[in-house]
N, C-alpha and C positions, 0 to 999 in steps of 0.2 A: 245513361243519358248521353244523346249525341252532341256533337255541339249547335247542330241547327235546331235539336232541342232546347239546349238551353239558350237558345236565341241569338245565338250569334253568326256570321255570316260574313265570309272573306269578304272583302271589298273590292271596289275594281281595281283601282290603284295600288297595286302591291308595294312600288317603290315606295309611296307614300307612306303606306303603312308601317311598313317594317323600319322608316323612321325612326316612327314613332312609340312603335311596340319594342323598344328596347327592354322596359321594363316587364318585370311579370305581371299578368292578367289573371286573378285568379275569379278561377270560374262559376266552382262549387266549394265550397269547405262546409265542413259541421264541427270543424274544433275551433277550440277556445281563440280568443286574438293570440295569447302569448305562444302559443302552440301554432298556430301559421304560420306567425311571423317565423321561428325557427327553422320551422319547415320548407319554409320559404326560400330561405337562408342557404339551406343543405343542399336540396332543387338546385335554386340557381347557381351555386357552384362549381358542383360537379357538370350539368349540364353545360358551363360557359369551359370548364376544361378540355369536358371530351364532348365538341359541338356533333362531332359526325359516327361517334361511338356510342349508338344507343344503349349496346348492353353492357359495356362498361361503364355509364351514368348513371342506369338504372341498378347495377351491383352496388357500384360506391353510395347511391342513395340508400337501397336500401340498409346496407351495414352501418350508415349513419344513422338512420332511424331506430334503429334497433337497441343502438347504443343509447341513441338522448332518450327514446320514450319506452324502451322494452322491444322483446321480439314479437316475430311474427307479421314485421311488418311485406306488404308487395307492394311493386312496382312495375309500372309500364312507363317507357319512352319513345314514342314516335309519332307519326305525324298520320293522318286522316284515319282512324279508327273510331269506334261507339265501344260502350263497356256498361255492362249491367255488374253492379256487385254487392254483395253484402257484406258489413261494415261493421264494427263495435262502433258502438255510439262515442258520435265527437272525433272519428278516426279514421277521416276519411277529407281528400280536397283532392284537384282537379286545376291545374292550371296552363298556362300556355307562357313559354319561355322563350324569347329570339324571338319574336312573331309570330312561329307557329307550331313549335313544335311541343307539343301535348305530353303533361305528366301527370298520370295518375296515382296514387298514392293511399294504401288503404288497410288499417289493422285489420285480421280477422282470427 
């Protein structure tokens, strides 16, 4: 799912935005609340450590995932891409961190 699929669309005002988009946006999930929330958690961490080191972000997410929910998990971090995947059920979310830069996250 792109993001203009899932409906969403830069705005014109980026100062504005990025404001406001401190917080995470999450975009798609299919797990449980308590299982975002953590996940969310792990995301935004690593992410606000290593702002401009995607695949060091993306490594330390996923070795945290792995740990709190089991292996197997993947990761992407970076900014204007689209992603089709397939998922175990409930294990899979999609968010946006800093304003824009896109994490996907997904058992398989």
């Amino acid at each position: 799912m792109t993001a203009a699929e899932a409906g969403f669309e830069m705005p014109k005002d980026m100062d504005a935005y990025f404001k406001i988009a401190k917080d995470p946006l999450v975009r798609y999930s299919n797990m449980t609340q308590e299982m975002r929330e953590e996940a969310v958690d792990i995301i935004v961490g690593h992410t606000e450590k290593h702002p401009k080191d995607y695949e060091k972000a993306a490594s330390l997410i996923k070795e945290n995932l792995d740990k709190k929910f089991g292996t197997s998990w993947h990761v992407v971090v970076g900014q204007s891409y689209s992603y089709e995947v397939t998922c175990e059920a409930k294990q899979c979310i999609y968010l946006l961190v800093m304003g824009s830069l896109g994490v996907l996250s997904w058992k398989h």
